[in-house]
ZAVEX-448081 format. One record per residue (C-alpha): residue in three letters; x, y, z. Coordinates in steps of 0.5 Angstrom, whole numbers, plus 2048, in hexadecimal, padded with zeros to 3 digits. Layout:
ZAVEX-448081
R  ALA  X  Y  Z
...
//
This chain:
ZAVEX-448081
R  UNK  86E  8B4  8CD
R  UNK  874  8B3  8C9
R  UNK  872  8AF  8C3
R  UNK  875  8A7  8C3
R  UNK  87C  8A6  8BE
R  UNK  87A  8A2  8B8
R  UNK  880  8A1  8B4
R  UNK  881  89B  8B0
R  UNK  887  898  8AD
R  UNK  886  896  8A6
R  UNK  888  88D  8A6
R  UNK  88A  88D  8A0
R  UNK  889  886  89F
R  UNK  88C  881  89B
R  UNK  889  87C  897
R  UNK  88A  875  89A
R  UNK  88C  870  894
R  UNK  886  86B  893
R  UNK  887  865  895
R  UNK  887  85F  891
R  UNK  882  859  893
R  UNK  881  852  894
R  UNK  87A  84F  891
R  UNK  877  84B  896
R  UNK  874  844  893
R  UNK  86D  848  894
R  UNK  86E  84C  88D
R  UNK  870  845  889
R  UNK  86A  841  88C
R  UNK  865  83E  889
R  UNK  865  843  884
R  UNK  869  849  883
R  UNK  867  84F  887
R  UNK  865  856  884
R  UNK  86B  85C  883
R  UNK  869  862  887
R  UNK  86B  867  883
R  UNK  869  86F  886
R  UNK  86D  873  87F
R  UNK  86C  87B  882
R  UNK  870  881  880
R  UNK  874  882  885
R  UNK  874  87B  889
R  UNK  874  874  886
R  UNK  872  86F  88C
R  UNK  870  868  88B
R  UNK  86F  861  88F
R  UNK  86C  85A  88D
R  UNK  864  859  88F
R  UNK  864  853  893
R  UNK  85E  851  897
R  UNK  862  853  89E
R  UNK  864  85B  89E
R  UNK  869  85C  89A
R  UNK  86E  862  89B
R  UNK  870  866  895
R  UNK  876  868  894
R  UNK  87A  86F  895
R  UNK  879  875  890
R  UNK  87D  874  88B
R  UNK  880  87A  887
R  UNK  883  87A  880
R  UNK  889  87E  87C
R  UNK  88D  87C  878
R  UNK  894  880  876
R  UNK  897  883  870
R  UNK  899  87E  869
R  UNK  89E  878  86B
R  UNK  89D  879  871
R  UNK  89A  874  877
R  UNK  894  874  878
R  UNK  891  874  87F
R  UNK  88A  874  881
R  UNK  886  874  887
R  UNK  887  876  88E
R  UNK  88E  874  88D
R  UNK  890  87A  88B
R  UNK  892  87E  892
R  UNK  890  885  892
R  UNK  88C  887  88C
R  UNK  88E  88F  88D
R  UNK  895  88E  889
R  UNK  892  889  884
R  UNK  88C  88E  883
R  UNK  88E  890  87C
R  UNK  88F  889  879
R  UNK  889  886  87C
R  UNK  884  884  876
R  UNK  87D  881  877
R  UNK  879  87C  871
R  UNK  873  882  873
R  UNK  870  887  870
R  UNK  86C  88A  875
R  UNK  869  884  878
R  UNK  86A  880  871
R  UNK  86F  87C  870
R  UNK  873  87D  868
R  UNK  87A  87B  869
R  UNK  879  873  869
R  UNK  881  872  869
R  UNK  881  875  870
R  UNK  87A  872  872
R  UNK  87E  86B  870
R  UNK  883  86D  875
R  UNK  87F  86D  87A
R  UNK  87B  867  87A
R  UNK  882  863  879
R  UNK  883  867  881
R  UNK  87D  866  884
R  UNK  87D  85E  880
R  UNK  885  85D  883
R  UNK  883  860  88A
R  UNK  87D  85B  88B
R  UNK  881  856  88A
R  UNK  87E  854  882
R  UNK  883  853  87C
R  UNK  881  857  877
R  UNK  885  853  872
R  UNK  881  850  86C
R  UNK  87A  84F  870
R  UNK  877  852  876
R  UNK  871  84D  877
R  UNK  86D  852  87C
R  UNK  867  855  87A
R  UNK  868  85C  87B
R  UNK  863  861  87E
R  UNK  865  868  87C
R  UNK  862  870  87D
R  UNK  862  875  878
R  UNK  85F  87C  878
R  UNK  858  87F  877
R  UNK  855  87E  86F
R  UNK  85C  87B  86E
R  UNK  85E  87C  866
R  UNK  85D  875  862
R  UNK  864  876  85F
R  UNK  868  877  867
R  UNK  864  870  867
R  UNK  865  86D  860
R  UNK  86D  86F  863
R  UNK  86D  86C  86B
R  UNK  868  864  868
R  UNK  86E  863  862
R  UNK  873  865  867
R  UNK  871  860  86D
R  UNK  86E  85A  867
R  UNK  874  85B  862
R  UNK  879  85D  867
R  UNK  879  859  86E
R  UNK  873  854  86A
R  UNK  86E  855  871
R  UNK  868  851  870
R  UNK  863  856  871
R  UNK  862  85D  873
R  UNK  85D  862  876
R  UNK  85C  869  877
R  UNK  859  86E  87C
R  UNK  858  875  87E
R  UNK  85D  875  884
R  UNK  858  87A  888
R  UNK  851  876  887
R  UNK  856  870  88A
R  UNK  856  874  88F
R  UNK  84F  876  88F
R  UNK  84E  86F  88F
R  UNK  851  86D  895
R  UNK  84F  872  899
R  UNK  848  870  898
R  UNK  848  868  896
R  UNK  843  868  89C
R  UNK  83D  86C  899
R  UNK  83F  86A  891
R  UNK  83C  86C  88C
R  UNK  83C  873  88E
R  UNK  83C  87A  88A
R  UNK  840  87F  88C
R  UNK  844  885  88A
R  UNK  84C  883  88A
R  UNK  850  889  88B
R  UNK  859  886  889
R  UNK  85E  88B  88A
R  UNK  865  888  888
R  UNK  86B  88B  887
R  UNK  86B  88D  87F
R  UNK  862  88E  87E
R  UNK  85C  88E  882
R  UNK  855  88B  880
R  UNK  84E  88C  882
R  UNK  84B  885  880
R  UNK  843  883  881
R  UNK  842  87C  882
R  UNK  83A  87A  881
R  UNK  838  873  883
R  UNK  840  870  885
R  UNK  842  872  87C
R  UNK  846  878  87B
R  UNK  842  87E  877
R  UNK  848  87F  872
R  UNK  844  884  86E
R  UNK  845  88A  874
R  UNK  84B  888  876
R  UNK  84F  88E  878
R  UNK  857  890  878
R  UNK  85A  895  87C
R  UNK  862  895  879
R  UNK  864  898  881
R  UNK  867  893  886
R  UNK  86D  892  88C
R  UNK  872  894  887
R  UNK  86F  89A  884
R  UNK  86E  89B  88C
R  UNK  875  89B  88D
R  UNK  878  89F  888
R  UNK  874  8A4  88A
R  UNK  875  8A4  891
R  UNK  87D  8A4  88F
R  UNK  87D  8AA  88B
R  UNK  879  8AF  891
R  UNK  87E  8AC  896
R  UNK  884  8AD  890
R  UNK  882  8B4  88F
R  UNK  881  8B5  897
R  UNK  887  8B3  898
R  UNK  88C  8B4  892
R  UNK  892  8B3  897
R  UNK  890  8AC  897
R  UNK  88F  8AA  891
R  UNK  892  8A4  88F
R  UNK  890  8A1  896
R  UNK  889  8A1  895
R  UNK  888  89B  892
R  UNK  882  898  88E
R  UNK  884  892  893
R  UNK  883  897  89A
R  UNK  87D  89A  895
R  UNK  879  893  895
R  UNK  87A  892  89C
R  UNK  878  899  89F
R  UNK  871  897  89B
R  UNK  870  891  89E
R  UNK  872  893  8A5
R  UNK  870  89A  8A6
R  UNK  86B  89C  8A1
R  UNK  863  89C  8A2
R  UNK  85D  89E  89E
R  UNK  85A  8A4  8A0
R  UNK  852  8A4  8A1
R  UNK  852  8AC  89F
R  UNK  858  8AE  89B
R  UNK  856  8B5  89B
R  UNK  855  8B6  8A3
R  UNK  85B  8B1  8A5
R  UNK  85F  8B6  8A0
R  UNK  85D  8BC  8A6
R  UNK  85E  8B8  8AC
R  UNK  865  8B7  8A9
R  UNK  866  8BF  8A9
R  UNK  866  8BE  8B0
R  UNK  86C  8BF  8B4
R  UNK  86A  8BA  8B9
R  UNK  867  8B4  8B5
R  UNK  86D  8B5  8B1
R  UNK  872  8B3  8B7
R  UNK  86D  8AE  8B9
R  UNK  86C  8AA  8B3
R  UNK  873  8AB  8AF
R  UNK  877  8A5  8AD
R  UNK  87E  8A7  8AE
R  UNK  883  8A2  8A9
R  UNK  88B  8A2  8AA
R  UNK  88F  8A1  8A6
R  UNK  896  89D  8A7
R  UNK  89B  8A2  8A9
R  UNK  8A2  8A2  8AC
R  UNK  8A3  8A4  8B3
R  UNK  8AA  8A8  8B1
R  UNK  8AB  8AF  8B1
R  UNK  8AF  8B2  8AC
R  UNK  8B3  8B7  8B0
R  UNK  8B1  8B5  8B6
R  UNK  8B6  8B6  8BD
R  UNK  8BA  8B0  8BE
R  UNK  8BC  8AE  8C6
R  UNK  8C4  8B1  8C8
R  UNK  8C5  8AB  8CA
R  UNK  8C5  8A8  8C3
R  UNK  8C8  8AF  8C0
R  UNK  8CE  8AD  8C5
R  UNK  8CE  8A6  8C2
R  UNK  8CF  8A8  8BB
R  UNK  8D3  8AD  8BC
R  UNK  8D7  8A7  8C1
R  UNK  8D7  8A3  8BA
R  UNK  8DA  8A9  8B5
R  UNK  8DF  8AA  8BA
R  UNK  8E1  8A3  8BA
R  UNK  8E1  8A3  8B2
R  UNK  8E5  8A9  8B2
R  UNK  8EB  8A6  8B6
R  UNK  8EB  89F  8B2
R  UNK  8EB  8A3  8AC
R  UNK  8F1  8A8  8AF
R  UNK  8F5  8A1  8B1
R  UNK  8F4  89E  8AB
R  UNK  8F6  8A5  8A7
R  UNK  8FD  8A4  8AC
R  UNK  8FE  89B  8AA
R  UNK  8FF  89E  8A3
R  UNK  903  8A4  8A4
R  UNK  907  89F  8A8
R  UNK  908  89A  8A3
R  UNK  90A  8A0  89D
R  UNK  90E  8A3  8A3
R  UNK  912  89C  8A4
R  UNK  913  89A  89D
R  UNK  916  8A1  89C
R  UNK  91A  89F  8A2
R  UNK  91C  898  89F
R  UNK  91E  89A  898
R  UNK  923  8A0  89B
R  UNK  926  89B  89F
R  UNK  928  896  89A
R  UNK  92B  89D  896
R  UNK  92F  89E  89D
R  UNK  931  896  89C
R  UNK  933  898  896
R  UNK  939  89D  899
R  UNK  93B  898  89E
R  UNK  93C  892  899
R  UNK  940  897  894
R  UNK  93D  896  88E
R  UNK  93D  89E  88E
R  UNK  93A  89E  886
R  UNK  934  89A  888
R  UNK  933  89F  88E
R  UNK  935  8A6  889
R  UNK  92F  8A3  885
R  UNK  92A  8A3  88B
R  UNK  92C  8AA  88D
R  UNK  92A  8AC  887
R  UNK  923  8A9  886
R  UNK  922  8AC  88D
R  UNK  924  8B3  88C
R  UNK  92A  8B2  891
R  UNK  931  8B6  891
R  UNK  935  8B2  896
R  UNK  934  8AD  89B
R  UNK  934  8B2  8A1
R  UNK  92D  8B4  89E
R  UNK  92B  8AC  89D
R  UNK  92C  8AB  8A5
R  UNK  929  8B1  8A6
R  UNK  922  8AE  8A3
R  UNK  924  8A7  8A6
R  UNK  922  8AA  8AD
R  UNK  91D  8AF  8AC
R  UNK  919  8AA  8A9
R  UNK  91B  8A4  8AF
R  UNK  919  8A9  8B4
R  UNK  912  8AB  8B1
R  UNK  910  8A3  8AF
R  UNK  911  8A2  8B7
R  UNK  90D  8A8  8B9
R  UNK  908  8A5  8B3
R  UNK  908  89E  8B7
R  UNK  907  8A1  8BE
R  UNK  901  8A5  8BB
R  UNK  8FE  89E  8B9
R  UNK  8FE  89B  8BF
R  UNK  8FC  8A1  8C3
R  UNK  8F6  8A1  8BE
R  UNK  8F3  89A  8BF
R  UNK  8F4  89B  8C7
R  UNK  8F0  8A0  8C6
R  UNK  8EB  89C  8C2
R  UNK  8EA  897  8C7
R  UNK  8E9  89A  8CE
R  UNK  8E4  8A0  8C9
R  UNK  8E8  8A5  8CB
R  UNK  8E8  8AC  8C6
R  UNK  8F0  8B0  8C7
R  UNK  8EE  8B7  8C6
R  UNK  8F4  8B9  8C5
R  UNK  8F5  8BC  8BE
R  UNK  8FB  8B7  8BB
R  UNK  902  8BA  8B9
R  UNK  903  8BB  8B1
R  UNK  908  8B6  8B0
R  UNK  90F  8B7  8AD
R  UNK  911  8B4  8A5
R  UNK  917  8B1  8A7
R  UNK  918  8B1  89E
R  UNK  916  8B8  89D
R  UNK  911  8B4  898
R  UNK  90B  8B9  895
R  UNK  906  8B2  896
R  UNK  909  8B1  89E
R  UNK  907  8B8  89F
R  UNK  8FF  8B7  89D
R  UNK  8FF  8B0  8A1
R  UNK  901  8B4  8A6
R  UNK  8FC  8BA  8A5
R  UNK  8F5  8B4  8A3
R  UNK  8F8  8B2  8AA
R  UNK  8F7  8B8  8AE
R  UNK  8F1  8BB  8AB
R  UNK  8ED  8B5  8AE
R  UNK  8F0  8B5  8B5
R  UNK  8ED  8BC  8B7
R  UNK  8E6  8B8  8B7
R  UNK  8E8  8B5  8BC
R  UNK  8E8  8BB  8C1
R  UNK  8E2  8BF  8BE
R  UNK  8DE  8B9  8BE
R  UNK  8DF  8B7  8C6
R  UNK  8DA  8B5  8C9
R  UNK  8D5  8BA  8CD
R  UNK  8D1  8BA  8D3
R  UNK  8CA  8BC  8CF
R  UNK  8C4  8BF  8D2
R  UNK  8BE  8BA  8D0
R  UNK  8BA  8BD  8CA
R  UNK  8B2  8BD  8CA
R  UNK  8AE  8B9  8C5
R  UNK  8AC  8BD  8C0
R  UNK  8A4  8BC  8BF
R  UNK  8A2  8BB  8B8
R  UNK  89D  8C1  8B6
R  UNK  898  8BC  8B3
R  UNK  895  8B5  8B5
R  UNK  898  8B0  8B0
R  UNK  893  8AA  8B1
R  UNK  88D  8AF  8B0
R  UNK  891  8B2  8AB
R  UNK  890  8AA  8A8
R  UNK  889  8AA  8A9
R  UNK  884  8AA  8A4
R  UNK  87C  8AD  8A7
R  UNK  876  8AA  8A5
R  UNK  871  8AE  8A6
R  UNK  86B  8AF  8A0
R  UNK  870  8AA  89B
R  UNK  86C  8A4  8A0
R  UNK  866  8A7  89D
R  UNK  868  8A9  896
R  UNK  86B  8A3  893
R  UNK  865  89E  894
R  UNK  860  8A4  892
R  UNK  862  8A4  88A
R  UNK  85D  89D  88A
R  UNK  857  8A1  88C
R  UNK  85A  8A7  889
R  UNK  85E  8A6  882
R  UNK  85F  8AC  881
R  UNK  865  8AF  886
R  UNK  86A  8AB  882
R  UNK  866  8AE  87B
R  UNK  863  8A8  879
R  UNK  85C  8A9  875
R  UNK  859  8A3  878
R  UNK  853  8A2  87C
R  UNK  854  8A0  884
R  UNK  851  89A  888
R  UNK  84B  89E  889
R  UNK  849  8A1  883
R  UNK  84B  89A  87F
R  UNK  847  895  885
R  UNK  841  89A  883
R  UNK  842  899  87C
R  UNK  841  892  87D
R  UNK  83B  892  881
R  UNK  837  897  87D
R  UNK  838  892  877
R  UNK  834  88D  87B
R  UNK  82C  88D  87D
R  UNK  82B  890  884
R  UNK  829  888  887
R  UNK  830  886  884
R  UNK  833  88C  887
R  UNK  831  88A  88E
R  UNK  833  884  88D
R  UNK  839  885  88B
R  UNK  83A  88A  890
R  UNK  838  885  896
R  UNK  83F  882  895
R  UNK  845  887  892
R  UNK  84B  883  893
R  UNK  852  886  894
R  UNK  859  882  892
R  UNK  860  883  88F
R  UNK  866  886  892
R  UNK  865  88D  891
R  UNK  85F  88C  896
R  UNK  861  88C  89C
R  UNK  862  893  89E
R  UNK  85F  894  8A5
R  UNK  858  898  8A4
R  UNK  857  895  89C
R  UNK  851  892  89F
R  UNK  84E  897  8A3
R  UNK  84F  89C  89D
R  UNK  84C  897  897
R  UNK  846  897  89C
R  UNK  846  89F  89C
R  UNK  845  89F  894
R  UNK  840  89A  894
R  UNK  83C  89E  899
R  UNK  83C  8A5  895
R  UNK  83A  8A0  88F
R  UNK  835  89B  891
R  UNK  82E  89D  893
R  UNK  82B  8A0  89A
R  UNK  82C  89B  89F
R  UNK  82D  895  899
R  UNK  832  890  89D
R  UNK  839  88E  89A
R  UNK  83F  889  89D
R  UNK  846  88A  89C
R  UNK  84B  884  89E
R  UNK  852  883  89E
R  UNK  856  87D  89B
R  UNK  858  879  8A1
R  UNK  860  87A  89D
R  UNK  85F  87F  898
R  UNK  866  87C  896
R  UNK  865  874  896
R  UNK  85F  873  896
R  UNK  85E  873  88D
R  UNK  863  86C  88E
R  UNK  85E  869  894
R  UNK  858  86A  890
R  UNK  85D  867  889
R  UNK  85E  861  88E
R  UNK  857  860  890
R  UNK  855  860  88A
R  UNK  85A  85B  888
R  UNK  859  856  88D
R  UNK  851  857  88C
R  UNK  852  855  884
R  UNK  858  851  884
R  UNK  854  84C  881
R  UNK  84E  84F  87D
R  UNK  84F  851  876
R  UNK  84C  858  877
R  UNK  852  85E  876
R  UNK  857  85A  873
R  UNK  859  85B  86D
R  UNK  85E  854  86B
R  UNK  863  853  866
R  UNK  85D  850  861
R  UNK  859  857  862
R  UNK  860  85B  860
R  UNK  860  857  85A
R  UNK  859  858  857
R  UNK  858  85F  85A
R  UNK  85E  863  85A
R  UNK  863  866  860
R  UNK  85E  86C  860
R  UNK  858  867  862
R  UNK  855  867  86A
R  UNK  851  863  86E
R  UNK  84C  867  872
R  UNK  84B  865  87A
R  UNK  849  86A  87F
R  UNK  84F  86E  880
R  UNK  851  86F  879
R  UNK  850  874  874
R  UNK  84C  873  86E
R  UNK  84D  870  868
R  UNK  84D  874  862
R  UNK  84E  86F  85C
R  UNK  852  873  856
R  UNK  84D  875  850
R  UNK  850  875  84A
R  UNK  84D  879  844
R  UNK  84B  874  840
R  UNK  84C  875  839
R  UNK  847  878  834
R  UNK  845  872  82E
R  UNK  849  874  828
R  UNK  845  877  822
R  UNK  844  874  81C
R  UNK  848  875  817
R  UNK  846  877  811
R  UNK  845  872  80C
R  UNK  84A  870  807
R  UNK  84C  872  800
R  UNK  846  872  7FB
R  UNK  84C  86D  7F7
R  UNK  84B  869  7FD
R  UNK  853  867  7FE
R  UNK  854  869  805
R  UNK  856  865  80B
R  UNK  851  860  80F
R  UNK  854  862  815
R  UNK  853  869  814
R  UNK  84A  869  810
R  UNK  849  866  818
//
């Protein structure tokens, strides 16, 4: 049985400019509702925390151009592949550090939720930020929304323990083993009794964008013919809709060694191409037309070449006249000097010239009207032209006349002719499956480099290794407990068979017949900005979690207020300072300074 044809085209999507919103009455009364705001690395969603389901807005993407030029951000940008080189995130990794560009895209996402952002935004606003995130990318972000934008109060979560959090609001509080994978980092994170375990904490610096730079140079070394078409844009969409996770790598890497398998599970992906053939076999019929339209540029070309030689020939003929009239009327000095200039004895070979040239303007002037009868009715004359006689004697007369005759041979040569149909020339190759790129072991190898570091030459341990790490830092009852609930969230999860094969690692690591349970976030995507608004909605009017304006003056930028998706604050400890020795006592003639006997 013949394998089914799975070709697909790539969309090449282009982002839709967000749109700008009208706030609803909702989110002024009676008190100012919450900012929602989902600050990630590679999307930026945010939406306003009213009681009634609210809906985020679209991902909203940053870059900025070169010096002096406009700036554009989000999704306003069209398609990002031209612009790739000029885009310019305010992350590192997955912590923001270019507060300028972080600025711009709040002033975005303020002016598309329909906030002014000029001088005050009275909204409190909940913001994300990464695991462990480092007090001075704090200190930064609170000075930038308190001094700059002058927000009443703020509070920071963990975008994956939201997502936690909404996932199992009905069992809450709970412990769990919180696995996020996004597009710059992946983190094993260990939640005992609804607080996060911020000491065995773990980081993996892989993501959705190594995943996708990887998988473009396999395909660029595969196909080096269509270098420039394999795009960082049709990388990520290949990810996302034709790659899994391997359960086995090894045994599936030898079941796709197998000629069948291969022919039934290969993604075939074209590429845009033009259907026209250089040196392909045109039809007789339009080789006739356009051999019709030379001929027909050839004969204006001669008519025109005869309108100028008759127009040379008849002021010729005009001024040998006015010399003969000269003769006539008796000013016989007049008529010597004429001769002269004309090379001319007598007047005998004066009228000579007169009426060869006479005879020549009229052959000129019936060719002329000969040609334009035949230019109307399409007729081609295929008998060759007579050369025409110089009624002067003139050297340029006799090239007017040559130039004439050299193109009036085509005429007959390029009769047309009854033609025998030509064949079709096929082509030696399929041109759309010369387009075409087959995915084969690159859906497995891409989204294998999490699990496996190593194939992109990274030193660094995998899911498995780093999530038994983690465990074995724990006793074997918080073991079981954390195992109870291994939860997964981020972008980069939603391969199909990432579930299947985070229960086959678990199973190789847990004890004979100890029970595990694995679950998937409801929206990996989505889901860290439903779990900031619940959270929102919940404490809208409690203190705990918000840090105000009067917190940030006391305490610094860097300070926090911890609720049950934040991180751990750890307060800055300086050194203190070693009590100063006593000097030695004055002079034995007792004129020192008081100050310095202190």
């Amino acid at each position: 049985m013949a394998a089914p044809t799975r070709v697909f085209a790539f969309r090449d999507a282009r982002w839709a400019p967000d749109p700008v919103l009208e706030p609803s009455a909702a989110v002024r009364s009676p008190q100012p509702v919450p900012l929602v705001i989902d600050n990630g690395s590679f999307q930026t969603r945010a939406g306003w925390a009213c009681p009634d389901p609210a809906v985020p807005a679209e991902p909203l993407r940053g870059a900025r151009g070169g010096a002096g030029a406009e700036t554009q951000v989000g999704n306003d940008l069209g398609s990002p592949e031209p612009l790739r080189w000029l885009l310019r995130s305010p992350f590192d990794r997955n912590v923001p550090v270019q507060l300028e560009l972080q600025e711009l895209l709040l002033d975005h996402v303020f002016q598309r939720l329909g906030v002014s952002s000029q001088g005050c935004v009275d909204h409190p606003i909940v913001l994300t930020e990464a695991v462990c995130n480092p007090l001075y990318s704090r200190q930064m972000m609170s000075e930038l929304l308190f001094e700059c934008y002058q927000v009443p109060k703020v509070s920071y979560g963990v975008d994956s323990l939201y997502s936690f959090y909404h996932n199992r609001r009905q069992n809450w509080p709970c412990s769990g083993l919180v696995i996020s994978s996004g597009y710059q980092c992946t983190h094993i994170l260990p939640v005992l009794e609804s607080r996060l375990d911020a000491k065995n904490c773990k980081r993996i610096n892989l993501g959705g964008c190594q995943a996708a730079v990887y998988l473009q140079r396999l395909l660029q070394l595969k196909y080096p013919g269509h270098f420039a078409a394999i795009t960082l844009s049709r990388m990520e969409e290949i990810l996302h809709e034709h790659s899994y996770v391997a359960q086995d790598y090894i045994e599936e890497l030898q079941k796709w060694r197998c000629p069948e398998y291969y022919e039934n599970n290969v993604h075939k992906m074209q590429l845009p191409f033009s259907n026209k053939l250089l040196g392909s076999t045109v039809a007789s019929e339009e080789k006739q037309e356009k051999r019709q339209q030379q001929l027909r540029r050839l004969q204006e070309l001669n008519a025109r070449r005869r309108e100028e030689k008759l127009q040379l020939d008849q002021e010729r003929l005009d001024r040998l006249l006015y010399v003969q009239e000269l003769l006539e009327d008796g000013q016989m000095d007049q008529f010597h000097k004429a001769l002269v200039e004309l090379n001319m004895d007598s007047a005998e070979e004066l009228q000579s010239y007169i009426n060869k040239l006479s005879l020549s303007v009229e052959q000129t002037k019936q060719k002329i009207l000969q040609s334009e009868v035949n230019i109307e009715v399409d007729v081609v004359d295929s008998k060759p032209e007579t050369p025409d006689l110089d009624p002067v004697g003139s050297e340029q007369s006799l090239e007017d006349v040559e130039s004439i005759n050299e193109f009036e041979p085509l005429f007959a040569e390029e009769q047309p002719e009854v033609e025998k149909p030509v064949a079709a020339v096929q082509p030696v190759f399929n041109l759309a499956e010369y387009h075409q790129l087959f995915l084969g072991t690159e859906r497995i190898r891409a989204p294998e480099i999490v699990f496996q570091p190593s194939l992109i030459g990274e030193d660094q341990a995998g899911i498995a290794e780093t999530m038994q790490y983690v465990l074995e830092r724990y006793s074997k009852e918080q073991q079981a407990i954390l195992v109870q609930n291994v939860f997964l969230t981020g972008g980069n999860t939603m391969y199909p068979g990432l579930k299947a094969r985070i229960q086959k690692e678990l199973l190789e690591m847990r004890p004979f017949q100890s029970s595990f349970q694995v679950s998937l976030a409801s929206s990996p995507v989505l889901d860290a900005w439903y779990g900031a608004r619940d959270w929102a909605v919940e404490h809208m009017a409690r203190e705990e979690g918000w840090i105000s304006r009067k917190d940030y003056e006391e305490k610094g930028g860097e300070y926090l207020k911890e609720h049950c998706a934040s991180n751990v604050y750890v307060p800055i400890r300086l050194p203190k300072q070693a009590p100063r020795a006593a000097e030695a006592p004055s002079r034995a003639s007792g004129t020192g300074n008081p100050s310095e006997q202190a």
